[in-house]
C-alpha positions, -999 to 999 in steps of 0.1 A, spaced: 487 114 939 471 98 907 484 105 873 465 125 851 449 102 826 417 124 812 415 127 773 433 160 768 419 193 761 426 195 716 406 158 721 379 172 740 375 210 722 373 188 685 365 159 685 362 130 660 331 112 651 339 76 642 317 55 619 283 49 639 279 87 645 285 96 615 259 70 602 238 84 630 236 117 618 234 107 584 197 92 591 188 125 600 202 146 572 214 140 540 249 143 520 261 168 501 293 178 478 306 211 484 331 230 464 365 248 471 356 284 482 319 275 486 308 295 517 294 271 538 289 294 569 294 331 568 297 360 597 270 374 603 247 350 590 226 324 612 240 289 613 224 268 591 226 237 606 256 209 616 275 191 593 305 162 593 332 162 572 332 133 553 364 137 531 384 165 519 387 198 541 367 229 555 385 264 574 373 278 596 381 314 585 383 347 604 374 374 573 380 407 593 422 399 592 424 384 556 408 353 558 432 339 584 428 302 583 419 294 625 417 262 619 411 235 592 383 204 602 392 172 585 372 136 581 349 130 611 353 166 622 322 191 623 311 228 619 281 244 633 278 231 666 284 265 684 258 285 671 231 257 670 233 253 710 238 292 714 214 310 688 243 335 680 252 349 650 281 332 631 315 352 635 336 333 612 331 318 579 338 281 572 345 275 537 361 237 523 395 241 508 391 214 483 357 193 466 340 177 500 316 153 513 298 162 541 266 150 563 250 176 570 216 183 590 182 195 573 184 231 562 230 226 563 
């Protein structure tokens, strides 16, 4: 039997963009500096677009149990994804924990 040798399954649910993706997206979007507590995605809402973080830190927050941090995206990480290739309604907030860079598609 062969050893498992496939990227494992943390790797594959978030993975990190590296330089020339980044700089990829950028040439379709533009840069922005987001604040700590700035909502940059909220339930409810649509999804505004995808963005990369660049440096700092977003959460992904769940608001319904006390804003319940599900998990923090660092540099090279991105938000938004979901609810651009599904059209559904976002069902956590994402808000950066710190002053941030991020890439960010039109309309992000």
């Amino acid at each position: 039997m062969m050893a498992n040798t496939s990227v494992p399954h943390h790797e594959k649910a978030f993975p990190v963009l590296e330089g020339p993706q980044i700089a990829k997206l950028r040439s379709f979007g533009m840069t922005r500096k987001t604040y700590a507590d700035e909502v940059l995605i909220e339930i409810g809402n649509a999804i505004p677009g995808l963005f990369v973080v660049l440096d700092g830190q977003t959460r992904i927050v769940d608001r319904v149990n006390d804003d319940r941090v599900i998990r923090a995206s660092g540099p090279g990480e991105f938000n938004g994804e979901l609810g651009i290739l599904t059209g559904q309604r976002v069902f956590v907030a994402c808000v950066p924990d710190r002053v941030t860079r991020r890439a960010s598609s039109p309309g992000a």
